[in-house]
SEZAKOL-939241 format. One line per field, with one value per residue: x, y, z of N, C-alpha, C in turn; residue number from 1; residue in three letters. Coordinates in steps of 0.001 Angstrom, whole numbers, plus 500000, padded with zeros to 6 digits. Example, Ala and Ser with C-alpha at 12.3 -4.5 7.8 and 13.67 -1.06 7.14 Angstrom:
2
n_px c(513190	512850)
n_py c(494310	497750)
n_pz c(507800	507080)
ca_px c(512300	513670)
ca_py c(495500	498940)
ca_pz c(507800	507140)
c_px c(513200	512900)
c_py c(496700	500030)
c_pz c(507800	507870)
seq c(1	2)
type c(ALA	SER)
//
This chain:
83
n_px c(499528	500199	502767	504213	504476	505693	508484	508674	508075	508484	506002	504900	504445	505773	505035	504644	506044	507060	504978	503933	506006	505189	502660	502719	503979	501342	501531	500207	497574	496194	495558	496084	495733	496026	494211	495927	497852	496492	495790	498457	499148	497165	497051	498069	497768	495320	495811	497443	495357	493484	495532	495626	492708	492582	493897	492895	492941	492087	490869	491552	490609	491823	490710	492809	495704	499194	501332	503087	504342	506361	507546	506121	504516	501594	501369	500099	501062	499639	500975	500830	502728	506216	508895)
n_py c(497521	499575	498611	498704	502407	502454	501489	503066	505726	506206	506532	505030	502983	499637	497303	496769	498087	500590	501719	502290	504360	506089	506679	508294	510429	511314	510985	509007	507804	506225	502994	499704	496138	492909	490151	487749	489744	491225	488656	488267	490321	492114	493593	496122	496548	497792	500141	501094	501519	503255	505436	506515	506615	508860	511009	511323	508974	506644	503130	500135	496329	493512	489800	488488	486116	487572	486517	486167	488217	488998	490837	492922	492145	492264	494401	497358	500872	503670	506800	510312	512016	511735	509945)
n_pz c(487745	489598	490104	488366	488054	490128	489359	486643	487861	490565	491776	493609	496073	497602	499308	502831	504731	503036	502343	504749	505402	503746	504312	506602	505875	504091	501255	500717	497818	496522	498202	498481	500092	500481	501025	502491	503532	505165	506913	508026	509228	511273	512781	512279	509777	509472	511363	509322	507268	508433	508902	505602	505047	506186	505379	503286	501302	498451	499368	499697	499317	498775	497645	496939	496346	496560	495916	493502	493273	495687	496803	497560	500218	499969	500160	498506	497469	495281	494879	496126	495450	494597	496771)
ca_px c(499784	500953	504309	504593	504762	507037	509333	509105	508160	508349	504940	504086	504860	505434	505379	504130	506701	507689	503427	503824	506596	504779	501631	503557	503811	500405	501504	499114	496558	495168	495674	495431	495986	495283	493810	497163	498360	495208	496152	499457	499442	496030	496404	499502	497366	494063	496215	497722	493816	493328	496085	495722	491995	491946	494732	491709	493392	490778	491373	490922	491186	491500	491033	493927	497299	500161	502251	503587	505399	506665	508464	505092	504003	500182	500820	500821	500282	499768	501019	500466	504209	507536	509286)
ca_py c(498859	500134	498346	499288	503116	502468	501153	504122	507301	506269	507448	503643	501969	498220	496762	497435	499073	501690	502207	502694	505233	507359	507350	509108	512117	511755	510410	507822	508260	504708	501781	497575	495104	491396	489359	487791	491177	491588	487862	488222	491832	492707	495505	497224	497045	498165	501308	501856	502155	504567	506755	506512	507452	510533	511780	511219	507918	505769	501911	498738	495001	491960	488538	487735	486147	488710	485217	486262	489493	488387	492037	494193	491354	492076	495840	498495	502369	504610	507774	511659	512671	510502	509845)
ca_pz c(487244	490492	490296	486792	488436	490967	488328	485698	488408	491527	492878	493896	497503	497491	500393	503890	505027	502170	502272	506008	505283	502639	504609	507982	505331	503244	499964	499883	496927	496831	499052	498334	500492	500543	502153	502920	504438	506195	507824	508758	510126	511083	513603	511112	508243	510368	511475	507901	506166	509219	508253	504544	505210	507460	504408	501836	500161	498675	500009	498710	499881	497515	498689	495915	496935	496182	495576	491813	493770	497178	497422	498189	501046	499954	500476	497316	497350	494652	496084	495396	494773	494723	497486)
c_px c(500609	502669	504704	505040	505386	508103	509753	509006	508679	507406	503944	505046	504692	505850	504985	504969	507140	505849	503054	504160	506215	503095	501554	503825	502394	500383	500858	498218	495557	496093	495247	496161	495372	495209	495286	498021	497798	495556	497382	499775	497706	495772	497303	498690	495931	494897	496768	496260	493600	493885	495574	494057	491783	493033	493909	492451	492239	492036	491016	491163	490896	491971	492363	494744	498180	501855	503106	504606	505478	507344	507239	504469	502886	499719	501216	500193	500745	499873	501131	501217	505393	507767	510813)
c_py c(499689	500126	498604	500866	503497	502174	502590	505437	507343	506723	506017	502968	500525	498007	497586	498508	500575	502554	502939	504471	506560	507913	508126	510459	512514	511878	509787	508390	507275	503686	500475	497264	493625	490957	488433	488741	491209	490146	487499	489246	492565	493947	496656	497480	497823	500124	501917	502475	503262	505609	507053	507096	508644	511085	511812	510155	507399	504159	500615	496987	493703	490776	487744	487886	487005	487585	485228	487735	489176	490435	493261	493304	491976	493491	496517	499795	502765	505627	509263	512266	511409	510924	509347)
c_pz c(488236	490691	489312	487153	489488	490039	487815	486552	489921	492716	493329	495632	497663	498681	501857	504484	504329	502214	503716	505950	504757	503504	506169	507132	503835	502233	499354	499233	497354	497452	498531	498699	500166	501297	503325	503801	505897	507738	508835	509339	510403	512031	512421	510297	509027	510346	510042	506729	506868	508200	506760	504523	505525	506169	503432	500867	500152	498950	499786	498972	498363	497784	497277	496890	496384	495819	494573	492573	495246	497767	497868	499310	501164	499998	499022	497966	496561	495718	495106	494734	494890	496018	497550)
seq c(1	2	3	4	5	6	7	8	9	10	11	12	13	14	15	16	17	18	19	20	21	22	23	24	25	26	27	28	29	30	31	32	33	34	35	36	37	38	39	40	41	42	43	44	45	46	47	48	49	50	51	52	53	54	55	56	57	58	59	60	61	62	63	64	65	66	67	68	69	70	71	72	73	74	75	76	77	78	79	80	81	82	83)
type c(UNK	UNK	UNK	UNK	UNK	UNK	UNK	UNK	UNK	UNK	UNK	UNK	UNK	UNK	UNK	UNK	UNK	UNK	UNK	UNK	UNK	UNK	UNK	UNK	UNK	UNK	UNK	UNK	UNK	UNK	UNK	UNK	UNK	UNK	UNK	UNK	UNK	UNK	UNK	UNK	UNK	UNK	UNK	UNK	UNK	UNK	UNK	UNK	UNK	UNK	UNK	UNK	UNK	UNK	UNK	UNK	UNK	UNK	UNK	UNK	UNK	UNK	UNK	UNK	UNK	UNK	UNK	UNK	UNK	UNK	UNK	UNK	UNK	UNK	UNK	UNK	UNK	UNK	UNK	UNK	UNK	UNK	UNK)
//
């Protein structure tokens, strides 16, 4: 659903980096990573739940592979406004 609203509004972050980006100005709403994420970046994603917490995002892990979308590498955010 998330990438479905990056598509049509743009209030979605795929990928670690664009999730990084939005949560350096407190866009993030909600947060999911995977487990996948979690294994190949585990202090990045550690510091990204931080931020995305202390902004009041809720946060969410799912031991699913992110394998069917290679372009969010395990990271999505719903976010509060576009960017």
């Amino acid at each position: 659903d998330l990438r479905d609203a990056a598509a049509a509004s743009g209030r979605a972050a795929l990928g670690f980096a664009h999730a990084q980006r939005a949560a350096e100005v407190g866009a993030i709403a909600e947060l999911i990573f995977t487990d996948t994420a979690w294994r190949a970046h585990p202090a990045e994603i550690e510091a990204l739940v931080h931020r995305a917490l202390t902004n009041g995002a809720s946060v969410e892990w799912t031991p699913l592979d992110d394998g069917d979308a290679p372009q969010t590498d395990g990271v999505v955010a719903g976010l509060r406004f576009a960017l």
